[in-house]
N, CA, C and O atoms as a GROMACS GRO file, in nm:
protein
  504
    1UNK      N    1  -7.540 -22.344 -16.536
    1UNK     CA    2  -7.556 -22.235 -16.442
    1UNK      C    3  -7.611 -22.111 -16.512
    1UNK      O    4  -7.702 -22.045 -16.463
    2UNK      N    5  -7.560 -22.084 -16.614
    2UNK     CA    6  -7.565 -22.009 -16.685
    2UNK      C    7  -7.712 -21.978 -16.753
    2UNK      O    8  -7.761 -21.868 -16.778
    3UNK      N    9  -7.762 -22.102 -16.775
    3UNK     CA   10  -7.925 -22.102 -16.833
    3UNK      C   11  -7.998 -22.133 -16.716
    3UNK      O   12  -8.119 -22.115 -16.726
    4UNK      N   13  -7.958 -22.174 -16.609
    4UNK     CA   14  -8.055 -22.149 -16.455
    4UNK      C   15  -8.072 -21.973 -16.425
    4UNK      O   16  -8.168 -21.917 -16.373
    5UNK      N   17  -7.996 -21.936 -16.455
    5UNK     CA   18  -7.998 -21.770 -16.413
    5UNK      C   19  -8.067 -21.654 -16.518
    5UNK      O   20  -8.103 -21.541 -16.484
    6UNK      N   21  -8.076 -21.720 -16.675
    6UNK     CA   22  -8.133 -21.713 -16.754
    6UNK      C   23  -8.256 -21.719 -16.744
    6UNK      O   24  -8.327 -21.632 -16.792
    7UNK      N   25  -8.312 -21.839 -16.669
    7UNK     CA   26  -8.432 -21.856 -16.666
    7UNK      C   27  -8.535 -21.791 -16.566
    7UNK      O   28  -8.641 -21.730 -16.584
    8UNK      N   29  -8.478 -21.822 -16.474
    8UNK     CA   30  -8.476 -21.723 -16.366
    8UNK      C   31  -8.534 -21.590 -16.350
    8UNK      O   32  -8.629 -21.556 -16.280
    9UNK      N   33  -8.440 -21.502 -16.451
    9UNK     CA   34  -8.482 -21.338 -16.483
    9UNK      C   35  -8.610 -21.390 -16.567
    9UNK      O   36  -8.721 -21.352 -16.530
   10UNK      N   37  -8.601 -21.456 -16.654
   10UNK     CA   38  -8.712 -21.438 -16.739
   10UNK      C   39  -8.857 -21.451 -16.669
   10UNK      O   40  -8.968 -21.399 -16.679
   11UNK      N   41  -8.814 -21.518 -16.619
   11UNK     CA   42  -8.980 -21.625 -16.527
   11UNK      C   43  -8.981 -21.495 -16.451
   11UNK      O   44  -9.084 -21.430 -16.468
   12UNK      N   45  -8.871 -21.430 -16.354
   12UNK     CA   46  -8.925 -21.291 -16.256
   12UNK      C   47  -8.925 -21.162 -16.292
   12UNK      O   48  -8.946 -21.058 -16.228
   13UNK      N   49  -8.888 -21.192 -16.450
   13UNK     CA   50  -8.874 -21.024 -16.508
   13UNK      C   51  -8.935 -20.934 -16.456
   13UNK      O   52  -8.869 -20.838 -16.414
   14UNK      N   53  -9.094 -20.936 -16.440
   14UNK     CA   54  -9.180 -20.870 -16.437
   14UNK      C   55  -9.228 -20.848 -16.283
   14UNK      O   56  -9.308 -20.758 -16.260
   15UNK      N   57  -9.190 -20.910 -16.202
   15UNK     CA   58  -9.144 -20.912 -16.067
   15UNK      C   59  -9.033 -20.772 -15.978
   15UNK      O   60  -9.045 -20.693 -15.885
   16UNK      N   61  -8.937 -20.808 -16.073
   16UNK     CA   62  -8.851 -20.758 -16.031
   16UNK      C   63  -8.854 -20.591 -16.078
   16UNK      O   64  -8.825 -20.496 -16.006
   17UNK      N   65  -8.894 -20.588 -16.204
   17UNK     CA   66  -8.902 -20.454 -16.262
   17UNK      C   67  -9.019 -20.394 -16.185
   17UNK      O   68  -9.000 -20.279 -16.145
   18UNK      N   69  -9.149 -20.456 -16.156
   18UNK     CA   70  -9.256 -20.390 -16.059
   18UNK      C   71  -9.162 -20.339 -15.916
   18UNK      O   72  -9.158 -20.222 -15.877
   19UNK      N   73  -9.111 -20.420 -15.870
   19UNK     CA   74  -9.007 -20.369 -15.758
   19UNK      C   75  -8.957 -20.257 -15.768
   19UNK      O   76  -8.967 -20.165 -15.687
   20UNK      N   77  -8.896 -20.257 -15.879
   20UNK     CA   78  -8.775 -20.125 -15.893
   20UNK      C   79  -8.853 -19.987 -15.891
   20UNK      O   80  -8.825 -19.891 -15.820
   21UNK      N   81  -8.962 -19.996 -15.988
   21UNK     CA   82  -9.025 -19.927 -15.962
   21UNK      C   83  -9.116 -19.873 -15.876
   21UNK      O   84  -9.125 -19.751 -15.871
   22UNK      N   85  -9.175 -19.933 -15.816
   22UNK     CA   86  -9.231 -19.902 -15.684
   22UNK      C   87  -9.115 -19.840 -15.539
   22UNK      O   88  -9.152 -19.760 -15.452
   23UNK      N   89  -8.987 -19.897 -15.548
   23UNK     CA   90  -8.891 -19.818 -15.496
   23UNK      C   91  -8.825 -19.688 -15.524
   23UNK      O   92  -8.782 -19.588 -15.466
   24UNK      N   93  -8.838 -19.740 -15.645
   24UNK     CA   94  -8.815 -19.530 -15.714
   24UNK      C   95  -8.921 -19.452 -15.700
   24UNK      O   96  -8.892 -19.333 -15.687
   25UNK      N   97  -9.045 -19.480 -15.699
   25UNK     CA   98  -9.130 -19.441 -15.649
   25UNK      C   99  -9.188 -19.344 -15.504
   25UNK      O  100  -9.249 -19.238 -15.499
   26UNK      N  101  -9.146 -19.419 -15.416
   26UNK     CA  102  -9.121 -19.412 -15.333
   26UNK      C  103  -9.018 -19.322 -15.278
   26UNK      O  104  -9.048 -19.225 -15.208
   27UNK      N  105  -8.896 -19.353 -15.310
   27UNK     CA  106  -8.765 -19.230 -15.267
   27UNK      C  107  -8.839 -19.105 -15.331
   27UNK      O  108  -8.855 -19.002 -15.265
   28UNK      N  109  -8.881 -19.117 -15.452
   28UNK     CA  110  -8.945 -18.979 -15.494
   28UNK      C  111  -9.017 -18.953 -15.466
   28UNK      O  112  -9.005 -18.832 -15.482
   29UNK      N  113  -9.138 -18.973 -15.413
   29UNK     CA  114  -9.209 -18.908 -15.270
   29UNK      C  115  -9.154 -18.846 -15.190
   29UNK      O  116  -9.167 -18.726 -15.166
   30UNK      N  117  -9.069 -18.941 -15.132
   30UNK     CA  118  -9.017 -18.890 -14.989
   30UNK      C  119  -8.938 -18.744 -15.006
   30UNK      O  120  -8.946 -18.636 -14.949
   31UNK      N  121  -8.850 -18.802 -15.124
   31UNK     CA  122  -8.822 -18.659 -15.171
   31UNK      C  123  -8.832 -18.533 -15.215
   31UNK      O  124  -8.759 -18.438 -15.186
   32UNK      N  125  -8.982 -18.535 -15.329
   32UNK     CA  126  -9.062 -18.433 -15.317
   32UNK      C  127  -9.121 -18.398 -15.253
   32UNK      O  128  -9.158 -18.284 -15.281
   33UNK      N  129  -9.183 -18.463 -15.109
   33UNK     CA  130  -9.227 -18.405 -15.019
   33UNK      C  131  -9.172 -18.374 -14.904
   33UNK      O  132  -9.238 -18.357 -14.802
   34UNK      N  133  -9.044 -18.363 -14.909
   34UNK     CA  134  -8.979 -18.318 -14.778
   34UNK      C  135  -8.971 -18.426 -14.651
   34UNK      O  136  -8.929 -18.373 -14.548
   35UNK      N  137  -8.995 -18.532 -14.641
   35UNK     CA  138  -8.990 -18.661 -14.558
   35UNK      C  139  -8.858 -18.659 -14.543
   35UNK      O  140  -8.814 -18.653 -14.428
   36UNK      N  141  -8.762 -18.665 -14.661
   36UNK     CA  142  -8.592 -18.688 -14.662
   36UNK      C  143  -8.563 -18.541 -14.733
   36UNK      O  144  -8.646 -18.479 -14.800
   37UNK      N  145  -8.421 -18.496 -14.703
   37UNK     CA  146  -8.387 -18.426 -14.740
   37UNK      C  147  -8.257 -18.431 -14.754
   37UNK      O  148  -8.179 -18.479 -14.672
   38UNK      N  149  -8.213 -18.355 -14.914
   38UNK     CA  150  -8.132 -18.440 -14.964
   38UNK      C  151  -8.054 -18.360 -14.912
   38UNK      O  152  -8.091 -18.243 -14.908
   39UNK      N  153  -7.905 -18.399 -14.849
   39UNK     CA  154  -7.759 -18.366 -14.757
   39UNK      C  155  -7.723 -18.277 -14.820
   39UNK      O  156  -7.724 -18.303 -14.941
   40UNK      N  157  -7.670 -18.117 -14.778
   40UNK     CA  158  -7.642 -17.982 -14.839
   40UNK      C  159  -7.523 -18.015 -14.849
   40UNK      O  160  -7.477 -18.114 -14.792
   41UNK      N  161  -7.446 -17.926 -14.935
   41UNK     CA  162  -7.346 -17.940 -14.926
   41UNK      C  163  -7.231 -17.825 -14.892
   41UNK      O  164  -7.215 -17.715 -14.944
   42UNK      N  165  -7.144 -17.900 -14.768
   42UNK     CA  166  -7.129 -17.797 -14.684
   42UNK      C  167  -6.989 -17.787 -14.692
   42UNK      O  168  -6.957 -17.892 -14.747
   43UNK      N  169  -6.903 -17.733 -14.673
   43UNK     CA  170  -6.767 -17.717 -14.674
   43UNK      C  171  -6.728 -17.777 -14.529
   43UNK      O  172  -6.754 -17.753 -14.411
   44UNK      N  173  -6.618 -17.906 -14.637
   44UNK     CA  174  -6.561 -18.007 -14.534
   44UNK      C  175  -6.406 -17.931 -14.547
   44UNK      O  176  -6.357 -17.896 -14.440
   45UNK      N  177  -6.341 -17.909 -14.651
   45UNK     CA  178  -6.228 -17.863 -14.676
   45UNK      C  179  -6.190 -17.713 -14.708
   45UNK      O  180  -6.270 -17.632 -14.661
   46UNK      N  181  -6.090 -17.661 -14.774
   46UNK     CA  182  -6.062 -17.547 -14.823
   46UNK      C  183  -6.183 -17.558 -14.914
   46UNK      O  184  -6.270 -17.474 -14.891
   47UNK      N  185  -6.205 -17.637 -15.006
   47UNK     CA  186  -6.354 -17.688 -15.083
   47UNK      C  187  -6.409 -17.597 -15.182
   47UNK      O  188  -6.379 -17.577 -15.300
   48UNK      N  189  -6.501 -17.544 -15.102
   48UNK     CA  190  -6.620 -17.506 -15.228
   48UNK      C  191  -6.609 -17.364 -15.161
   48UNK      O  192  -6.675 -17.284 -15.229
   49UNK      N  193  -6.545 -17.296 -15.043
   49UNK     CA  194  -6.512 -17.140 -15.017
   49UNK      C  195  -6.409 -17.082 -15.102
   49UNK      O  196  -6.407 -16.961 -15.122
   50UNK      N  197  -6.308 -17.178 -15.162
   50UNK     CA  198  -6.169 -17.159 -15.196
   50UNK      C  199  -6.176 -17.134 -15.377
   50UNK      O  200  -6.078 -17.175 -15.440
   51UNK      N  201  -6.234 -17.101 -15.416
   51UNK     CA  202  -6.248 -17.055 -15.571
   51UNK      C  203  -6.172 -17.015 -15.624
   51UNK      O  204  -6.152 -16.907 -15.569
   52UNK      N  205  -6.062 -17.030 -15.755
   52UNK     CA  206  -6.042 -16.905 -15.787
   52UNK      C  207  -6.078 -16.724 -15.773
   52UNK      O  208  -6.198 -16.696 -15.781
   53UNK      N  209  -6.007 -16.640 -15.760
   53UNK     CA  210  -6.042 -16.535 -15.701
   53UNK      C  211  -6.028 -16.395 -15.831
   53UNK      O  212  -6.083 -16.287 -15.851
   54UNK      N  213  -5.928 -16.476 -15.892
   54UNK     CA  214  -5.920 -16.396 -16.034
   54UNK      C  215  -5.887 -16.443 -16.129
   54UNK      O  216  -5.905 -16.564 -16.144
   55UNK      N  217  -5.820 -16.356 -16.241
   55UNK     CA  218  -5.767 -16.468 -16.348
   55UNK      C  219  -5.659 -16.516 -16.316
   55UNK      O  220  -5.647 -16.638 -16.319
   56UNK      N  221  -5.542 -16.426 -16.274
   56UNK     CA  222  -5.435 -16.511 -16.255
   56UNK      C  223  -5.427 -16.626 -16.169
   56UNK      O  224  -5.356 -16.720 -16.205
   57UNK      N  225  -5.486 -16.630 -16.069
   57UNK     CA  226  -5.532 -16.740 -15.952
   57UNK      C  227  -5.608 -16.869 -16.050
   57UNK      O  228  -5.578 -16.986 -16.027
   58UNK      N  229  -5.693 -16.838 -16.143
   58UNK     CA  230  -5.729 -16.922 -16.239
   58UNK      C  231  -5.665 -16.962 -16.341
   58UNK      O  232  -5.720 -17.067 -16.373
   59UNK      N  233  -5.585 -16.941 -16.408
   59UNK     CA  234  -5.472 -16.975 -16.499
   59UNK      C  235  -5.356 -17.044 -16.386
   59UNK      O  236  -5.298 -17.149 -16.414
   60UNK      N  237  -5.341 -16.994 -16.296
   60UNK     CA  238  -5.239 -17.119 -16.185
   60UNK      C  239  -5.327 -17.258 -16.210
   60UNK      O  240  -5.284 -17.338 -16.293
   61UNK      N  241  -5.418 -17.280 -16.157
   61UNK     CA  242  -5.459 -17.376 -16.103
   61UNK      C  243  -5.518 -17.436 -16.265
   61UNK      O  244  -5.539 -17.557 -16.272
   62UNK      N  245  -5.539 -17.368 -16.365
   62UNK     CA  246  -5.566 -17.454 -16.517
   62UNK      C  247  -5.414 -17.528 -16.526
   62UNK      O  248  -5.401 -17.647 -16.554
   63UNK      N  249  -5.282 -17.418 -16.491
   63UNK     CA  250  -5.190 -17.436 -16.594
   63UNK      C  251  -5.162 -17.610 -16.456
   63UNK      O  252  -5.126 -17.711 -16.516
   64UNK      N  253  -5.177 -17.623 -16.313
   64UNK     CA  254  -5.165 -17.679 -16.203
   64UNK      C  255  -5.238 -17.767 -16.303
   64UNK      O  256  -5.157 -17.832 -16.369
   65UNK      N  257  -5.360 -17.790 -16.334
   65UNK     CA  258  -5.449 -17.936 -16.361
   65UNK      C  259  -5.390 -17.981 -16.502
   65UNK      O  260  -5.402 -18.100 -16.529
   66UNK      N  261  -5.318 -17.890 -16.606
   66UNK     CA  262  -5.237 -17.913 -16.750
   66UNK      C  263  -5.110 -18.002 -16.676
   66UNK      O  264  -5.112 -18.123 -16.696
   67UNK      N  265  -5.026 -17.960 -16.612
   67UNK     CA  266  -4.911 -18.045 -16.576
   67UNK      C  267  -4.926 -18.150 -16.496
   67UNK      O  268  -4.866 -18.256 -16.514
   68UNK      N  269  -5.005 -18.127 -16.403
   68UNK     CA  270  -5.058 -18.285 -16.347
   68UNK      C  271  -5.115 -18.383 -16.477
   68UNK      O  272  -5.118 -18.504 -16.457
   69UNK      N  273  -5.155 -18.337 -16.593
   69UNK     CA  274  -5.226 -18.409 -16.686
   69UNK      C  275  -5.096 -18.460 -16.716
   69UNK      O  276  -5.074 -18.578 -16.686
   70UNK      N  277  -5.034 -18.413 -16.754
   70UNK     CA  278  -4.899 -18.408 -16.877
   70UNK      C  279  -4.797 -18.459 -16.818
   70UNK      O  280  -4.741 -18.551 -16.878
   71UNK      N  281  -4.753 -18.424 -16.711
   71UNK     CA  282  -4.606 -18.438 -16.646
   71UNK      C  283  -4.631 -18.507 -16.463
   71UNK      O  284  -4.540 -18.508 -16.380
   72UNK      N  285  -4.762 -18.555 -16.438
   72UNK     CA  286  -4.797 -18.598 -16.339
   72UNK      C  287  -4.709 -18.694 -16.237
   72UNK      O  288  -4.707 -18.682 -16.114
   73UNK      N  289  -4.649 -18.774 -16.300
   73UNK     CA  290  -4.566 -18.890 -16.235
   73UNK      C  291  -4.447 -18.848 -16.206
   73UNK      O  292  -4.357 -18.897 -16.138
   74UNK      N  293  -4.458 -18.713 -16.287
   74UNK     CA  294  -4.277 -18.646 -16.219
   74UNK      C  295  -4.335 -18.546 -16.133
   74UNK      O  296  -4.283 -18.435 -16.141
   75UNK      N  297  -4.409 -18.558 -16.071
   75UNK     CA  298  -4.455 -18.421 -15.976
   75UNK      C  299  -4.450 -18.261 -16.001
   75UNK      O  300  -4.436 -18.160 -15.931
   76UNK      N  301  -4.472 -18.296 -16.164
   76UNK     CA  302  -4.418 -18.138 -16.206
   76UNK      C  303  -4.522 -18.025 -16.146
   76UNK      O  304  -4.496 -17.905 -16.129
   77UNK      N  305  -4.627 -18.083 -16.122
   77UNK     CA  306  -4.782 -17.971 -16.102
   77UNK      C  307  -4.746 -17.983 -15.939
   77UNK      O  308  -4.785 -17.881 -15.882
   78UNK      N  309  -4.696 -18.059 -15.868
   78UNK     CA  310  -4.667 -18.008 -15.711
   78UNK      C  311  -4.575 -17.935 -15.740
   78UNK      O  312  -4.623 -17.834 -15.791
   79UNK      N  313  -4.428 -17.928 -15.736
   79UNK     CA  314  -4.340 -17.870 -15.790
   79UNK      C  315  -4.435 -17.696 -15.789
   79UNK      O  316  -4.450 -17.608 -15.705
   80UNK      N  317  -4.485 -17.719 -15.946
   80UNK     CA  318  -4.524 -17.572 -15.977
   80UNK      C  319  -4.646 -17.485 -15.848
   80UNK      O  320  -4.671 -17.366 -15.825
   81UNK      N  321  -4.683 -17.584 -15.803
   81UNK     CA  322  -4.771 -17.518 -15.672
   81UNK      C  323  -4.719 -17.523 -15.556
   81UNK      O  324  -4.790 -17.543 -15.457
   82UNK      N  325  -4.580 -17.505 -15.545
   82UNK     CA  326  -4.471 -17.504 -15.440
   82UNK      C  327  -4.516 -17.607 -15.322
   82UNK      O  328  -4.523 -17.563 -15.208
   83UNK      N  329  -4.549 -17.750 -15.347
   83UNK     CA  330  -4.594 -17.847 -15.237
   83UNK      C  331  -4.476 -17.952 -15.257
   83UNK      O  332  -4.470 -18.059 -15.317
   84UNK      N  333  -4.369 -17.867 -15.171
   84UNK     CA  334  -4.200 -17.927 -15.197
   84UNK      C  335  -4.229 -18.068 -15.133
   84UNK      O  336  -4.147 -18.144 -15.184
   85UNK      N  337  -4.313 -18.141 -15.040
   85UNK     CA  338  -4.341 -18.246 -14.958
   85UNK      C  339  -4.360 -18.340 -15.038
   85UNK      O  340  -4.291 -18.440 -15.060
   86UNK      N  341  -4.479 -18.300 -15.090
   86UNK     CA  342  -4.560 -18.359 -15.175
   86UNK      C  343  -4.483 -18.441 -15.317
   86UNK      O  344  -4.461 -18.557 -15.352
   87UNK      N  345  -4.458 -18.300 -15.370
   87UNK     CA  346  -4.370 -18.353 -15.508
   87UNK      C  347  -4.289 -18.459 -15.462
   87UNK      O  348  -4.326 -18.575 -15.481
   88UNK      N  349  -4.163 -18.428 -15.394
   88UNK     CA  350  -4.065 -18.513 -15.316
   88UNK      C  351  -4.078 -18.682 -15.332
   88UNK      O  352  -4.000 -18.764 -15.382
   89UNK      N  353  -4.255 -18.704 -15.247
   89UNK     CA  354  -4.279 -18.809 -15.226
   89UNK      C  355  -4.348 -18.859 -15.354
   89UNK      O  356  -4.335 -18.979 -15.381
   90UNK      N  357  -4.422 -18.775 -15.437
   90UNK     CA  358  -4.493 -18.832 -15.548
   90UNK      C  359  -4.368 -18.844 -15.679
   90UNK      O  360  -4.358 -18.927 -15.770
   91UNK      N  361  -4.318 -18.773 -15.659
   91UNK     CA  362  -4.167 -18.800 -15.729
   91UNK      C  363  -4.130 -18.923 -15.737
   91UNK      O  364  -4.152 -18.993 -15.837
   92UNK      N  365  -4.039 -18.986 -15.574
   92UNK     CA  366  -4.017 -19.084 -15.568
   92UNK      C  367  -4.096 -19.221 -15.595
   92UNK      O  368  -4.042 -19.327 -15.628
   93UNK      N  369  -4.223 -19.201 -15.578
   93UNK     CA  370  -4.292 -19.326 -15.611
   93UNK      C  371  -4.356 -19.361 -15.723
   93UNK      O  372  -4.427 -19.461 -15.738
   94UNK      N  373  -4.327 -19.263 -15.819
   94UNK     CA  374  -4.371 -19.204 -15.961
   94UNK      C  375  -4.516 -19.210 -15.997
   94UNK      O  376  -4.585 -19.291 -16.059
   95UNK      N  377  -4.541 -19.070 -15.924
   95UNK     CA  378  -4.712 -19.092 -15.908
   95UNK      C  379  -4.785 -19.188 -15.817
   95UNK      O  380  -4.908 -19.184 -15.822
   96UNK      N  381  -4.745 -19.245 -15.763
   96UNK     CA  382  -4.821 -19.340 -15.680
   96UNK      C  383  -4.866 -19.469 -15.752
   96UNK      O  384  -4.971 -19.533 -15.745
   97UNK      N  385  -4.736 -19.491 -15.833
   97UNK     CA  386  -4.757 -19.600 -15.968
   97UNK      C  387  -4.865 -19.554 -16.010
   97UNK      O  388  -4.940 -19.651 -16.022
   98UNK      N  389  -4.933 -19.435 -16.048
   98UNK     CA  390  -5.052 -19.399 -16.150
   98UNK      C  391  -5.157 -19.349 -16.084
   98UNK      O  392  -5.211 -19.256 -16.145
   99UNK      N  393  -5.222 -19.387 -15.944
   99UNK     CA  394  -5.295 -19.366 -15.882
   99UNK      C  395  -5.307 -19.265 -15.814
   99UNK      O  396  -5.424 -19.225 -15.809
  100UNK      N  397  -5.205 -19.182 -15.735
  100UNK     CA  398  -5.175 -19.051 -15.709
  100UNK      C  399  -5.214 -18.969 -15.843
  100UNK      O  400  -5.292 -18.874 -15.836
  101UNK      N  401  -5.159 -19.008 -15.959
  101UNK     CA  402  -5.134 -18.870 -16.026
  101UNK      C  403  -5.246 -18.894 -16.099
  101UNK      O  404  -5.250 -18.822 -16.199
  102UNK      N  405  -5.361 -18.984 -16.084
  102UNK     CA  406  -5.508 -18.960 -16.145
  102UNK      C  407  -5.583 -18.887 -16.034
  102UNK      O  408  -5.663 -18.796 -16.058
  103UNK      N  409  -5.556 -18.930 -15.916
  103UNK     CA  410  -5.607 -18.863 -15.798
  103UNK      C  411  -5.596 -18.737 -15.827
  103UNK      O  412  -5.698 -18.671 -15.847
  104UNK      N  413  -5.452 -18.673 -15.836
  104UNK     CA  414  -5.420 -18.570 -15.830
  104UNK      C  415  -5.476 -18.444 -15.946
  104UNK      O  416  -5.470 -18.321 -15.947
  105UNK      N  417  -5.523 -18.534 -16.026
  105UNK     CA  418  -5.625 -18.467 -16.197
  105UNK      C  419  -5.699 -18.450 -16.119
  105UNK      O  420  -5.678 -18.340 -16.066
  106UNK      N  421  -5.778 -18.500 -16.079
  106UNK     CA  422  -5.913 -18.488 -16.016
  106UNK      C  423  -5.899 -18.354 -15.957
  106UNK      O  424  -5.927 -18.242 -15.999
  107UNK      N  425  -5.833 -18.410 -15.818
  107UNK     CA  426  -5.847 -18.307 -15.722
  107UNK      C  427  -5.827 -18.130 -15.784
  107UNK      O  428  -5.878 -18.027 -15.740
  108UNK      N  429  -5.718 -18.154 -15.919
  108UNK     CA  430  -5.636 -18.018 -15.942
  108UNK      C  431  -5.829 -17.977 -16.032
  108UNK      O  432  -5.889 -17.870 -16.044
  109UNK      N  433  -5.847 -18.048 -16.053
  109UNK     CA  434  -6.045 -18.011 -16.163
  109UNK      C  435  -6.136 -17.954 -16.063
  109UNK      O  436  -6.192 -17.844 -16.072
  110UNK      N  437  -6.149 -18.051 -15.954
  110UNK     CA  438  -6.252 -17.955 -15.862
  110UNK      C  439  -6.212 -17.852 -15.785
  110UNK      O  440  -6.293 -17.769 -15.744
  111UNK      N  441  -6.031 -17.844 -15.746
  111UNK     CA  442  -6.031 -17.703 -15.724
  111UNK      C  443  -6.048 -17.704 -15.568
  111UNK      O  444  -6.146 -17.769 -15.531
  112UNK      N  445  -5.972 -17.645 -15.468
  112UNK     CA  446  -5.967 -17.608 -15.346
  112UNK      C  447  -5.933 -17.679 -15.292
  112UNK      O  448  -5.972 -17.663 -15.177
  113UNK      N  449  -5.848 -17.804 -15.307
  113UNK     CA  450  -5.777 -17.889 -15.205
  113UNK      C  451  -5.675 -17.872 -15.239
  113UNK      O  452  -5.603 -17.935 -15.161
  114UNK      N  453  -5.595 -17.805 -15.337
  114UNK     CA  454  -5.452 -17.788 -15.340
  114UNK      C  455  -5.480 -17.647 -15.332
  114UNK      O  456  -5.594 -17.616 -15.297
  115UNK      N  457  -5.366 -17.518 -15.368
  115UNK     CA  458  -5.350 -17.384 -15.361
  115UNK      C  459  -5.243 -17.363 -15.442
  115UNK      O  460  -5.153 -17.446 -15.455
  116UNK      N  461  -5.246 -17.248 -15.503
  116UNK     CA  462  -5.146 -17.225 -15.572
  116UNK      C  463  -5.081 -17.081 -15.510
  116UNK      O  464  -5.160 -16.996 -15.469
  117UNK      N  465  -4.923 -17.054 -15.505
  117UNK     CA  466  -4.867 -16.933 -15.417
  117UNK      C  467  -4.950 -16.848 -15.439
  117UNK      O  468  -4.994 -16.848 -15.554
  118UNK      N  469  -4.999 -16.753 -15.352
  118UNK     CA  470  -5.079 -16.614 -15.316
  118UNK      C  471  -5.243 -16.640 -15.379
  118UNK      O  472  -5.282 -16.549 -15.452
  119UNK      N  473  -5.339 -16.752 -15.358
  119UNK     CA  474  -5.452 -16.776 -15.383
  119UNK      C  475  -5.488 -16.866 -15.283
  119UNK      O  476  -5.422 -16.929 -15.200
  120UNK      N  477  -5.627 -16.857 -15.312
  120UNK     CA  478  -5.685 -16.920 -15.191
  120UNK      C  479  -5.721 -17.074 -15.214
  120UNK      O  480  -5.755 -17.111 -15.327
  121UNK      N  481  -5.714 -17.171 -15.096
  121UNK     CA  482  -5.751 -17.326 -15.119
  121UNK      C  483  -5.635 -17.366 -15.097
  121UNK      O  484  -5.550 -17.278 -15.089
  122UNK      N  485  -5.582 -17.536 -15.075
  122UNK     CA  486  -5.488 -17.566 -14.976
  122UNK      C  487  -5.452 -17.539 -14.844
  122UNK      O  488  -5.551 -17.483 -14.796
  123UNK      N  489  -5.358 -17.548 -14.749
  123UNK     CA  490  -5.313 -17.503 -14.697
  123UNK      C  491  -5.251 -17.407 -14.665
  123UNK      O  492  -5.270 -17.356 -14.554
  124UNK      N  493  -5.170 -17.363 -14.744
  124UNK     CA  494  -5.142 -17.239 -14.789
  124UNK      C  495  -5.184 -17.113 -14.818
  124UNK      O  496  -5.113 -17.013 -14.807
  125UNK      N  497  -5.332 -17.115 -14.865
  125UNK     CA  498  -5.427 -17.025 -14.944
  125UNK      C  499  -5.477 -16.915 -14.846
  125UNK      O  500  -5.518 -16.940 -14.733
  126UNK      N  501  -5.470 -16.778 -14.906
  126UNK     CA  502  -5.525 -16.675 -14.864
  126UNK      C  503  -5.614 -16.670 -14.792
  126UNK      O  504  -5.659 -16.561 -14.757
   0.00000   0.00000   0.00000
């Protein structure tokens, strides 16, 4: 099977790579000339309005993405961003066996889906 599929690419290498290229080709047209236009990006959430606003509002939400790093599976970074619900449940399930509290890195990096007391983003947020 293994040397049928081998052979295969080899015999259409040059097939297939003319393809690719002629399709990249193509999107980049469309795209440099305004045919498609690539999707703005618009505020679905607290999102991309919800910024840090100063330093202290920015040192919350560093020291928020440090304890989610560090102490994640114990809900210490909900906890510290007063999301008593949240922690509670990410507590009990300890991180979401891992998956919550990588989620939760993320989210605490890009910023405006959680909030930290008296700043803006989350629910909560100014």
């Amino acid at each position: 099977m293994e040397r049928q599929i081998r052979k295969f690419i080899q015999k259409h290498f040059i097939h297939i790579l003319v393809y690719q290229v002629i399709m990249f080709t193509i999107l980049f047209v469309l795209i440099r000339f305004g045919a498609v236009e690539a999707p703005a990006l618009t505020k679905r959430w607290g999102g991309f309005d919800s910024r840090p606003t100063s330093n202290r509002c920015y040192a919350q939400e560093r020291t928020a993405t440090l304890l989610s790093y560090i102490l994640g599976p114990l809900a210490v970074d909900q906890f510290y961003a007063h999301h008593w619900v949240l922690a509670v449940f990410k507590l009990l399930t300890f991180g979401g066996l891992g998956l919550w509290w990588f989620i939760d890195i993320i989210l605490w990096i890009v910023g405006g889906v959680y909030g930290t007391p008296g700043c803006p983003g989350g629910y909560h947020g100014v």
